[in-house]
N, C-alpha and C positions, 0 to 999 in steps of 0.2 A: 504494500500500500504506500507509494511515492507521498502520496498527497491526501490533504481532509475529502473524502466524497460527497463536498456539499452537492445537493439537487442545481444543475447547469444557471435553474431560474433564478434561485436562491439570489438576493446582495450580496456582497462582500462584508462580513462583518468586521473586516479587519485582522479574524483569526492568522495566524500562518500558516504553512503548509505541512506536514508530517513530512522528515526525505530518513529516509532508512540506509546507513551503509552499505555497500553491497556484499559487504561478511557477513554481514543481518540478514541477508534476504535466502539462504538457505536455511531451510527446516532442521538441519541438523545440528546448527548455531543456536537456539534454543533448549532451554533448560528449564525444571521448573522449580521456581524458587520459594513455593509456598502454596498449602495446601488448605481450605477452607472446607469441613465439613459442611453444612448450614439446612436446619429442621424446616428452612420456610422464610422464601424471600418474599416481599419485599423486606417484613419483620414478623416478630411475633409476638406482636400487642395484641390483642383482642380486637383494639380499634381498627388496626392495619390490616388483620385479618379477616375480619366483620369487611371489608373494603374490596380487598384483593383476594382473597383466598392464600394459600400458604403452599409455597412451590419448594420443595426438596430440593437442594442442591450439593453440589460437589465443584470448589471453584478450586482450577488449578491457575496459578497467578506462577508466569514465566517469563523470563528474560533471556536475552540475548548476548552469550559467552564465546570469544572469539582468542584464538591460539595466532597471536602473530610476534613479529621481530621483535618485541617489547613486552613477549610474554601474554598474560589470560588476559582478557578485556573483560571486565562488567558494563555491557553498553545501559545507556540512560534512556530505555525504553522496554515498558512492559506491556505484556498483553491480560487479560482475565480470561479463562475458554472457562465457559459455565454449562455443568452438566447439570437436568433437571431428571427429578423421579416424580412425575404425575399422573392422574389418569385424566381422562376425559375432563375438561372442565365445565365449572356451573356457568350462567349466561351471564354477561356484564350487570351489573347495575347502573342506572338509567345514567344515559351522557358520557357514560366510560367507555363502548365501543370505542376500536374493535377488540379490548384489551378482557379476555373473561376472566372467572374469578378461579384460582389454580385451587387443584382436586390435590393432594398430598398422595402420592401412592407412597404411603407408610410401611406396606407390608417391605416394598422393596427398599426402602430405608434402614428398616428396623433392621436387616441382614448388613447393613452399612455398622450402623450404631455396632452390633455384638462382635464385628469385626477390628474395629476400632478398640472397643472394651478389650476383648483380650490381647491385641497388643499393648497398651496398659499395662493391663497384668502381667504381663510377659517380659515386661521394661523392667517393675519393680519384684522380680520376682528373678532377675540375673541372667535371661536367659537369652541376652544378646551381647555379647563379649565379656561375657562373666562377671559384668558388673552391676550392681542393681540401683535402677535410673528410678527417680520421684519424679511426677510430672504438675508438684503443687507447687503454689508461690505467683509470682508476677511474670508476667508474659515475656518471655524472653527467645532467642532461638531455641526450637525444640532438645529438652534434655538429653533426648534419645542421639540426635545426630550430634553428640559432639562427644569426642573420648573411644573409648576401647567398643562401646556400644555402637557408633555412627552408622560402618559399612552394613552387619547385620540388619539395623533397623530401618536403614534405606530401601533394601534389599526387601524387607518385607511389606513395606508402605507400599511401594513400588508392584509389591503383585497383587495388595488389597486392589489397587488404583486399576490394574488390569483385568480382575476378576467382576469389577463394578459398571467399568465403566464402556460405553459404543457411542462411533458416530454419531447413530441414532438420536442419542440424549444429549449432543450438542446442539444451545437452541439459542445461546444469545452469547455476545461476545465484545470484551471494551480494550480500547487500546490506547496506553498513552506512552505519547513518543513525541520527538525535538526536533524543531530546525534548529543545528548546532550553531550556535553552545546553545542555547536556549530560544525560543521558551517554550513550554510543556503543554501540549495541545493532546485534549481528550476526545474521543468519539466513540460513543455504544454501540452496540449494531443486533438485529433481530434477523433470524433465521427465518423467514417466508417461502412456502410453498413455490419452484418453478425460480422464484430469483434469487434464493440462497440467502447470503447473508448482507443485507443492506443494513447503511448505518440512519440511525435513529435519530429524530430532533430532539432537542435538551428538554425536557419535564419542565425545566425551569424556565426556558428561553422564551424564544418570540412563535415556535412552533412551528419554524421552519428550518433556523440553522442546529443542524448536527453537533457543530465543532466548538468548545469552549476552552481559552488558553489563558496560563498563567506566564506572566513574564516579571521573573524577579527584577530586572534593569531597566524595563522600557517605559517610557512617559506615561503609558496605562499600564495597569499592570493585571486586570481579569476585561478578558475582551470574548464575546460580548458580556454586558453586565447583567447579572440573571436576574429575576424576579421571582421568588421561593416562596415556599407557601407554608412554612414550617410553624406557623405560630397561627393557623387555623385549624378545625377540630380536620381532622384525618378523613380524606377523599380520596377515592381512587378518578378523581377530575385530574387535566393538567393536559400539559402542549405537546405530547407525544402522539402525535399520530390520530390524535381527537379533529373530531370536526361537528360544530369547530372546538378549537382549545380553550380550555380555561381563560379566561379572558386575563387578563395584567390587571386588572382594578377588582376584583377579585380575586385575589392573592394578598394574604400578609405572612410576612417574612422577615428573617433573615438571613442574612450571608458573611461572610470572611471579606468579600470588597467592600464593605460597608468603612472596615478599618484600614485594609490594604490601597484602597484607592479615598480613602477620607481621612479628614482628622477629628475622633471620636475620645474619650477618656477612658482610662485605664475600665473601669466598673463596665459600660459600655462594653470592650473589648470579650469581656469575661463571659456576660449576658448570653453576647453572641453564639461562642466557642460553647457553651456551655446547653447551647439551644441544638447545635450541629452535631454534638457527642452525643446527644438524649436518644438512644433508639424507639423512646417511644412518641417523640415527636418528630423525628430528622429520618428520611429515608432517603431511596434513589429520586421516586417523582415528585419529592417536593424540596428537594434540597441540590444543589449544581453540584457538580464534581470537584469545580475548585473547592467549595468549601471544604467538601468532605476530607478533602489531600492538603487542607493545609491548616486545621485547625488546632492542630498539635504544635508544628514545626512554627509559626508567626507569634503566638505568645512567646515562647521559648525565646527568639531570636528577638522577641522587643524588651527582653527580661519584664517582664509583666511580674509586680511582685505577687507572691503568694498561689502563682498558677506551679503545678505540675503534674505530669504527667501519671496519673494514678490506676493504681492496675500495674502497672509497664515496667519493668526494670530499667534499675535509670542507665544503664549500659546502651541500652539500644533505642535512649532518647533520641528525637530529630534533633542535629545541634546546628544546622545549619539554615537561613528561612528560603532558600531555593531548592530545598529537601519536599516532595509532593507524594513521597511512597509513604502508606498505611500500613504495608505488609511487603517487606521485600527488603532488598537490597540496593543502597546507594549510591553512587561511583561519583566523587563530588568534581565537577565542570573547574572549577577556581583552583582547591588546594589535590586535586587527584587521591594518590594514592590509592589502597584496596577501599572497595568497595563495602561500605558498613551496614550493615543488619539496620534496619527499623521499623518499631512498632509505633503506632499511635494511639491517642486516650480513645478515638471512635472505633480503633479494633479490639480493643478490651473491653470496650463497654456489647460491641458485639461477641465476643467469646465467652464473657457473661454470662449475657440475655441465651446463646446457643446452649451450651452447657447447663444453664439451669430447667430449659426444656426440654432437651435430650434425656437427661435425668430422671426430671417428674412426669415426661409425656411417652417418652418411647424406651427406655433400658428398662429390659426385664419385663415387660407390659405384653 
């Protein structure tokens, strides 16, 4: 994918183009850097639910690892492949066409969940390089891959992932990638009968452009500027593919440009960040993508007092604010170096909310 695949009609929002090296552009350069169980996207509030219905997934989140003159490359572009477990679904509710409400196929889940469980068990009980892995505490790089235990427990994630998963159940897919050095242009895409995988307008945007960029350097710095709907009660309304879309005067919201392209006060800042981590108000269709990738890494980098990063070990805080991964690895454009692991406060507040439902909804049930 050279470039954003806005619609030909579409304006120019200003966005930039996606350009991918051409080390990138084979399949075999690709690696996956992280692994997302998840009982039920969009979330699993009640309200989200009650809205969307609850789609099983399995999100492999990979980058692009290249062997040249100068050694491994961690390139500054990830992709999401999102595998779904559903059945048939229930019909939209009114205004939401064409989007219906996701059927959970549970049973095939629950074969996910007990597979999972016993590697766990398996972890803490020594039986992957003879050392016995705890997988409590704050989110950090998985216990199991690091130490005497890694190669074993790769090796067995790796055939869970191949015993689970088909083409088939690849149904939606997001990518975010650079025009070098920067800045960081995101695009969704929906798997569609007959034209495969087209990319998708922003939930938050104007309902027609696709492409939403962050630029740590340049005169704007979130292009285009979304309009979110995360401080209204939970609809499955909004500008994706709706016709027509949720209107912009019906929406209230917040976002991360609010402070990155304004000047707002510390409290203000916190409000924000603190509306976007909430899974049970912040999701995909009511909240943009910049927010979601930078609501961690921008307090951090404005030393904001009394903000941190909770859940997370502080190891694998964002410490830089041109850092936009939630879940991955970051190879930094300015000072190099290897590539650093990082989590943020909205994928703990997601491993949480998952884990706590996994739990009480589906292990052992």
């Amino acid at each position: 994918m050279p470039k954003v695949p806005e619609h030909p009609s579409v304006p120019d929002s200003g966005a930039r183009h996606i350009q991918f090296p051409d080390e990138a552009k084979k399949i075999e350069a690709w690696f996956v850097a992280g692994i997302r169980i998840d009982p039920g996207a969009p979330g699993l509030s009640p309200d989200v639910i009650a809205q969307f219905g609850r789609q099983p997934q399995i999100r492999l989140i990979i980058q692009p690892v290249t062997n040249g003159p100068d050694g491994l490359k961690v390139h500054d572009t990830a992709g999401h492949l999102i595998f779904s477990f559903s059945l048939d679904a229930d019909p939209p509710l009114g205004g939401c066409a064409p989007f219906p409400r996701f059927k959970p196929d549970d049973e095939a889940f629950k074969a996910i969940v007990r597979d999972v469980a016993t590697l766990r068990d398996q972890l803490a009980a020594g039986d992957f390089g003879k050392v016995k892995v705890s997988t409590a505490g704050d989110l950090n790089v998985h216990p199991g891959l690091v130490g005497a235990s890694a190669k074993a427990f790769r090796d067995a994630l790796k055939t869970l992932l191949e015993k689970h998963l088909s083409p088939q159940r690849l149904n939606t897919m997001a990518v975010m990638g650079i025009a070098p050095p920067e800045p960081w242009i995101f695009v969704s895409m929906l798997r569609v009968p007959q034209a495969g995988l087209i990319a998708v307008p922003g939930p938050t945007l104007d309902g027609m452009h696709a492409a939403q960029m962050f630029s740590a350097i340049g005169e704007r710095h979130v292009v285009p500027q979304p309009v979110t709907n995360n401080q209204n009660p939970i609809t499955c309304r909004h500008a994706a593919l709706q016709n027509p879309p949720l209107p912009q005067a019906n929406r209230k919201g917040v976002s991360t440009s609010e402070f990155i392209d304004g000047n707002v006060p510390n409290s203000r800042i916190i409000e924000i960040v603190n509306t976007i981590a909430d899974t049970k108000k912040s999701h995909f269709f009511n909240t943009d993508c910049v927010s979601c990738h930078t609501e961690t890494a921008q307090p951090l980098a404005r030393k904001i007092p009394n903000f941190a990063a909770v859940g997370v070990n502080r190891a694998v805080w964002p410490k830089e604010d041109w850092n936009v991964r939630n879940f991955g690895s970051f190879p930094s454009f300015l000072h190099g170096g290897p590539a650093a692991a990082t989590i943020t406060r909205r994928a703990a507040a997601e491993t949480i909310e998952i884990v706590t439902f996994i739990n009480s909804q589906l292990l052992n049930k």
